[in-house]
N, CA, C and O of each residue as an XYZ file, in Angstrom:
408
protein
N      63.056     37.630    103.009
C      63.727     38.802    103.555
C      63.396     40.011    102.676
O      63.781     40.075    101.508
N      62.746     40.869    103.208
C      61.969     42.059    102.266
C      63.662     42.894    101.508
O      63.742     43.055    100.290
N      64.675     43.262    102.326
C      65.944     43.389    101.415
C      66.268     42.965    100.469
O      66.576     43.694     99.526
N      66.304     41.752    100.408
C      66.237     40.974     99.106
C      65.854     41.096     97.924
O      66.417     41.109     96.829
N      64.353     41.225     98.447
C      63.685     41.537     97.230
C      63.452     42.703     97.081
O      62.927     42.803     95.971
N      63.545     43.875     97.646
C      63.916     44.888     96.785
C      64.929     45.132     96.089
O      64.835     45.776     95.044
N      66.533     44.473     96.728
C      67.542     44.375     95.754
C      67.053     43.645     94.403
O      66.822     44.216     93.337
N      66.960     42.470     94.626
C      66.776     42.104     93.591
C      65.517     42.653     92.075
O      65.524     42.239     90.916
N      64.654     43.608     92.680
C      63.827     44.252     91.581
C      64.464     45.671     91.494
O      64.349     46.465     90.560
N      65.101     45.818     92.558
C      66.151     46.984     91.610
C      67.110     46.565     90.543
O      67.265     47.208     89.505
N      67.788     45.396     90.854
C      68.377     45.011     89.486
C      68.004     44.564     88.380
O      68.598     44.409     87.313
N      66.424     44.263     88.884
C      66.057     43.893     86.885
C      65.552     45.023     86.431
O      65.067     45.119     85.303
N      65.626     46.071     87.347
C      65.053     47.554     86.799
C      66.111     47.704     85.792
O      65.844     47.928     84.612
N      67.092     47.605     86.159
C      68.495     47.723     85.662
C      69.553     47.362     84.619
O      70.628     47.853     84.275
N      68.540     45.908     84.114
C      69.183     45.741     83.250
C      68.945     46.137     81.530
O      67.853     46.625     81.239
N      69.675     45.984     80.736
C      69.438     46.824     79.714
C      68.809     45.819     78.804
O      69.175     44.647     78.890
N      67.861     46.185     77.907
C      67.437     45.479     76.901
C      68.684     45.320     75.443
O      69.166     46.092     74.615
N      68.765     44.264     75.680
C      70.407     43.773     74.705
C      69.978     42.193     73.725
O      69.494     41.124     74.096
N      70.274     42.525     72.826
C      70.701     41.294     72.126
C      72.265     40.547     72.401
O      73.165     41.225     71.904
N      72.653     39.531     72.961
C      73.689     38.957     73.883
C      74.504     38.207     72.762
O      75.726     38.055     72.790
N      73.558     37.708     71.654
C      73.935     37.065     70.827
C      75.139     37.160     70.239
O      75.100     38.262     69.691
N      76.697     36.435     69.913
C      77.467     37.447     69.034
C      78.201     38.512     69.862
O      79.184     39.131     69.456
N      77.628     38.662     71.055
C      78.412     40.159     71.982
C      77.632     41.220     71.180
O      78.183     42.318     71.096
N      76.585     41.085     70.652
C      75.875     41.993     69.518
C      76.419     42.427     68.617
O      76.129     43.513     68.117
N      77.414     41.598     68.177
C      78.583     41.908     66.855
C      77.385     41.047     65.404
O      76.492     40.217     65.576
N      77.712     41.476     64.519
C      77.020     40.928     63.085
C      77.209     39.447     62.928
O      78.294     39.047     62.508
N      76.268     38.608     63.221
C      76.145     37.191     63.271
C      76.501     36.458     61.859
O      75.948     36.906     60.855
N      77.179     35.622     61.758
C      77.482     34.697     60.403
C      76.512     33.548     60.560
O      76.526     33.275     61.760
N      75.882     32.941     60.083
C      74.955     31.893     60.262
C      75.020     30.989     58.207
O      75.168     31.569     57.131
N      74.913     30.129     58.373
C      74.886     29.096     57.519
C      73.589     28.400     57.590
O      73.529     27.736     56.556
N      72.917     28.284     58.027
C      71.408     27.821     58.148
C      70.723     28.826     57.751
O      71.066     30.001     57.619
N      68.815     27.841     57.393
C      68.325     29.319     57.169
C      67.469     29.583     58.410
O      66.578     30.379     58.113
N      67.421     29.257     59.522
C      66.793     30.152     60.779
C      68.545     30.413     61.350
O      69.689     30.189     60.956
N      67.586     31.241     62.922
C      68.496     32.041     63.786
C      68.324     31.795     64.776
O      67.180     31.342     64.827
N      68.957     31.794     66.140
C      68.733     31.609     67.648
C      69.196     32.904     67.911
O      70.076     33.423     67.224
N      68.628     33.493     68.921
C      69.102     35.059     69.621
C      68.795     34.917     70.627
O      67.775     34.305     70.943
N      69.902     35.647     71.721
C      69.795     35.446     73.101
C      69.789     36.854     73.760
O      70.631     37.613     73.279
N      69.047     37.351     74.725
C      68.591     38.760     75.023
C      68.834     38.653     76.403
O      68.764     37.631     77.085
N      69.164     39.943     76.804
C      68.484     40.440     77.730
C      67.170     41.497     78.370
O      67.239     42.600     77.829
N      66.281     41.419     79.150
C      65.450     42.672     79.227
C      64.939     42.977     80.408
O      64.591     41.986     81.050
N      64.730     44.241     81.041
C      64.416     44.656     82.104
C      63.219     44.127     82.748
O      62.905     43.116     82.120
N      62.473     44.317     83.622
C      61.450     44.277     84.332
C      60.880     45.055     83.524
O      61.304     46.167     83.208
N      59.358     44.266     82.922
C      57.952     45.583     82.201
C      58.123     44.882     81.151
O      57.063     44.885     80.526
N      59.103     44.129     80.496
C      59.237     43.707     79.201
C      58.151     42.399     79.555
O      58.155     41.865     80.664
N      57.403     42.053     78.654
C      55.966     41.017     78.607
C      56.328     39.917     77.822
O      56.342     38.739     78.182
N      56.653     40.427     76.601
C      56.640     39.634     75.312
C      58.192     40.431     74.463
O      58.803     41.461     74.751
N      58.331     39.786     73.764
C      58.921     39.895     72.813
C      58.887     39.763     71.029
O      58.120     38.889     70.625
N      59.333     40.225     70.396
C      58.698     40.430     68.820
C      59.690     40.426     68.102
O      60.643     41.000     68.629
N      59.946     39.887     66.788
C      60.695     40.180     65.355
C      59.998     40.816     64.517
O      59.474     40.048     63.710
N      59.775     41.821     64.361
C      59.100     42.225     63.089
C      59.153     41.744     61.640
O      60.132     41.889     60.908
N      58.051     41.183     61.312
C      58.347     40.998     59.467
C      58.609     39.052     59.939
O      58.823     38.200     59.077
N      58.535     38.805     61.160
C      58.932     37.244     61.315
C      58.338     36.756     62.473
O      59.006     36.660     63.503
N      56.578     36.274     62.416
C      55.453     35.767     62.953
C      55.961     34.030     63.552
O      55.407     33.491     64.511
N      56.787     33.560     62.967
C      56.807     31.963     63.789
C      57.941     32.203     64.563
O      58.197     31.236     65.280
N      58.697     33.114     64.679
C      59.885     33.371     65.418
C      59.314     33.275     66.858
O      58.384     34.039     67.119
N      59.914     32.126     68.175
C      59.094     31.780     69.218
C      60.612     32.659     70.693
O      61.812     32.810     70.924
N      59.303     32.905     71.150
C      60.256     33.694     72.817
C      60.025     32.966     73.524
O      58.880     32.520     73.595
N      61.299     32.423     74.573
C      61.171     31.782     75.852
C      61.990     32.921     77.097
O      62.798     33.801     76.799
N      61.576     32.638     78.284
C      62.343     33.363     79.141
C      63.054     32.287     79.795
O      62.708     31.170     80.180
N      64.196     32.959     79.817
C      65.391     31.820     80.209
C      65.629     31.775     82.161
O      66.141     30.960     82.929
N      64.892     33.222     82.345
C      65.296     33.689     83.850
C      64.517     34.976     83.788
O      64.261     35.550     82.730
N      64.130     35.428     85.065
C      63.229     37.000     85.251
C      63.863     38.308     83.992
O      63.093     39.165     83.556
N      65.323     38.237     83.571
C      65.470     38.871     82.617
C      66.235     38.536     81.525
O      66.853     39.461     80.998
N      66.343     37.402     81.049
C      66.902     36.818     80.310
C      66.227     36.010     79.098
O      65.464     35.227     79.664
N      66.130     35.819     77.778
C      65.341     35.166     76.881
C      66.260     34.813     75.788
O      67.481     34.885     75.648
N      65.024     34.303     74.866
C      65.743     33.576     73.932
C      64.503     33.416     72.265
O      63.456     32.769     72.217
N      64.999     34.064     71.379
C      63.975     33.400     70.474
C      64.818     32.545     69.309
O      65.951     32.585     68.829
N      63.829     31.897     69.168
C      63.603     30.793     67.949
C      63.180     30.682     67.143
O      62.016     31.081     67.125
N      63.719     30.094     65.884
C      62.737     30.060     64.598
C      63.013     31.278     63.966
O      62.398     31.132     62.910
N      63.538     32.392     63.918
C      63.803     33.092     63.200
C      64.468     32.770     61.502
O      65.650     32.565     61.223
N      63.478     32.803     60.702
C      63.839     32.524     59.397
C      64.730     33.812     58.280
O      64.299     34.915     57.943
N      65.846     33.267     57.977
C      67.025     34.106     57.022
C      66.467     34.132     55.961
O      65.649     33.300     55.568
N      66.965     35.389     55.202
C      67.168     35.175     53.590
C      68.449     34.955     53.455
O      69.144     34.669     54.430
N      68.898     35.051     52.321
C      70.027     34.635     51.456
C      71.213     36.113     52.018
O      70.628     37.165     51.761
N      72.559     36.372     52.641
C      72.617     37.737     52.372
C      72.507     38.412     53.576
O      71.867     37.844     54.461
N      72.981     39.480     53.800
C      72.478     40.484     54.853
C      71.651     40.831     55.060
O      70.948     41.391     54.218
N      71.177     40.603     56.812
C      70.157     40.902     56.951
C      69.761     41.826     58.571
O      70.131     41.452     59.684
N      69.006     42.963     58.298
C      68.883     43.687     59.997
C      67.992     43.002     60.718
O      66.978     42.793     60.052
N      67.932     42.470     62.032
C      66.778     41.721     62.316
C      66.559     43.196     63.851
O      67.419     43.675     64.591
N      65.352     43.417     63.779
C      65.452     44.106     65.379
C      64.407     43.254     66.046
O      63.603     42.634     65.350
N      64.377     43.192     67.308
C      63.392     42.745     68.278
C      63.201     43.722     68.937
O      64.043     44.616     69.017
N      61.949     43.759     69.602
C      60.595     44.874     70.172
C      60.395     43.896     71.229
O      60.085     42.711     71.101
N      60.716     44.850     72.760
C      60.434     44.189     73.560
C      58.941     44.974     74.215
O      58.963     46.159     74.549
N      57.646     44.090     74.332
C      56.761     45.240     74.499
C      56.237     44.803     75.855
O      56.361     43.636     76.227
N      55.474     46.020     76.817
C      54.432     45.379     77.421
C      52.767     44.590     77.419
O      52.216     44.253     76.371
N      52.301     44.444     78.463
C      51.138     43.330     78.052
C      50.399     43.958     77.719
O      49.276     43.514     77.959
N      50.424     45.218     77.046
C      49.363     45.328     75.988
C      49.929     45.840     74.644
O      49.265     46.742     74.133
N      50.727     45.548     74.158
C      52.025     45.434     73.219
C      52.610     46.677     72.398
O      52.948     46.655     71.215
N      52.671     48.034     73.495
C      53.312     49.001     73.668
C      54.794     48.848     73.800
O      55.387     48.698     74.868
N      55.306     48.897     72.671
C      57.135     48.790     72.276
C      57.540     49.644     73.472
O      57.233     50.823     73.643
N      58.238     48.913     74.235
C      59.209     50.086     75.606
C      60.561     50.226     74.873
O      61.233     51.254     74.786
N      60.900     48.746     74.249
C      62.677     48.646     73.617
C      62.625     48.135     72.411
O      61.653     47.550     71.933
N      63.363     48.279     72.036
C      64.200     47.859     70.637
C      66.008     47.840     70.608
O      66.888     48.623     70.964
N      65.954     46.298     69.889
C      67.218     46.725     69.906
C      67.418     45.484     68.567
O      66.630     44.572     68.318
N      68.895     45.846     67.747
C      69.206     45.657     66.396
C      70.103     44.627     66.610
O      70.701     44.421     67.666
N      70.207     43.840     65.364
C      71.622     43.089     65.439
C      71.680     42.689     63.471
O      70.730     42.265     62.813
N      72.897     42.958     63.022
C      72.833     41.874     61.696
C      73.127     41.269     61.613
O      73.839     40.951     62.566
N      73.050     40.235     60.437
C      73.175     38.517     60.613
C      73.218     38.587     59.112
O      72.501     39.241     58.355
N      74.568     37.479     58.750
C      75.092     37.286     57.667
C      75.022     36.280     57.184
O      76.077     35.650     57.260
N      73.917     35.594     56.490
C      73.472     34.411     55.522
C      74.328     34.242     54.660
O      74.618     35.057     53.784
N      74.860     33.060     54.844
C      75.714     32.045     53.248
C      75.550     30.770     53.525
O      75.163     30.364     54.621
N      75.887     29.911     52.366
C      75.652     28.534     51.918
C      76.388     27.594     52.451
O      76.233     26.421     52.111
């Protein structure tokens, strides 16, 4: 049904590039990796941690993801993710901190 699917790519126009994780409140974690759960619009390709190369992206749904492997230090820490297109032109960014202890 052609309605449909224009509704429906109007709403992933729509949605906002978000870290979900936490409600995007400052994460407490006791391990030393991280799980983060996102959201991102239509155009978003890939996804990125800066400064953290084994950190892995899955898409959970047309705008929904998830990365893995994100490795902590000891301590506070800002992590942002870069959501880019397929030729890895940053469209978003968005922040979250995460609070390492033993």
């Amino acid at each position: 049904d052609w309605s449909s699917d224009v509704c429906s790519s109007d709403l992933g126009a729509k949605v906002p590039f978000a870290i979900t994780s936490g409600a995007g409140k400052t994460l407490v974690a006791t391990n030393d990796v991280v799980t983060l759960t996102g959201t991102a619009p239509y155009g978003v390709i890939e996804l990125h941690v800066p400064g953290h190369k084994k950190a892995t992206a899955a898409w959970t749904n047309d705008t929904a993801w998830v990365l893995t492997n994100i490795k902590l230090k000891e301590g506070e820490t800002e992590l942002t993710v870069h959501g880019t297109d397929q030729w890895g032109k940053v469209l978003n960014e968005a922040k979250i901190g995460v609070s390492r202890s033993r």
